[in-house]
C-alpha positions, 0 to 999 in steps of 0.5 A, a space after each residue: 469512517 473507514 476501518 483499517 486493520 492493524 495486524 499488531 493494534 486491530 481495527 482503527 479508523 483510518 485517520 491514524 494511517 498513512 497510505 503507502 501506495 501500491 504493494 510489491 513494486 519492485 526498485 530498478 535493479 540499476 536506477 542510473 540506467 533508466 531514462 526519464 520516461 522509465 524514471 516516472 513509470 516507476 515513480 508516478 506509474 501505478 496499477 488502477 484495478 477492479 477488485 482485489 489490490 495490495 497496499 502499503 499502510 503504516 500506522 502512524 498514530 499507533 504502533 508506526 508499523 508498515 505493513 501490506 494489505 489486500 482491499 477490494 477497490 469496488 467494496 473497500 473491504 479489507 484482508 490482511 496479507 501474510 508476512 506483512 
């Protein structure tokens, strides 16, 4: 069972979230402008590292608050982020 901490709720299993994918991509400053190749970069594209990565959770069973969070993919450790 992996543990998710809730910054408003604290630590709970991670059944009661949803995964939001990857944090801080920034939305095309003019959608309409790009192709269809940049169109699924955007969409489909995402970073894949080692290590330290930002994620979107919402608490859907629980508060249903969306917030971001910094885990460890070689460890699955959990730290939050400032601001969430």
């Amino acid at each position: 069972m992996l543990l998710i901490p809730c910054p408003w709720c604290g630590p709970r299993d991670e059944a009661e979230f949803h995964y939001g994918g990857q944090a801080h991509v920034a939305y095309p400053a003019d959608p309409a402008a790009l192709s269809d190749e940049e169109w699924a970069r955007y969409l489909f594209f995402r970073d894949n590292p080692k290590g330290r990565f930002a994620e979107r959770w919402s608490h859907t069973a629980g508060c249903r608050r969306w917030f971001t969070l910094t885990r460890d993919t070689a460890t699955g450790v959990f730290e939050s982020e400032a601001g969430a």
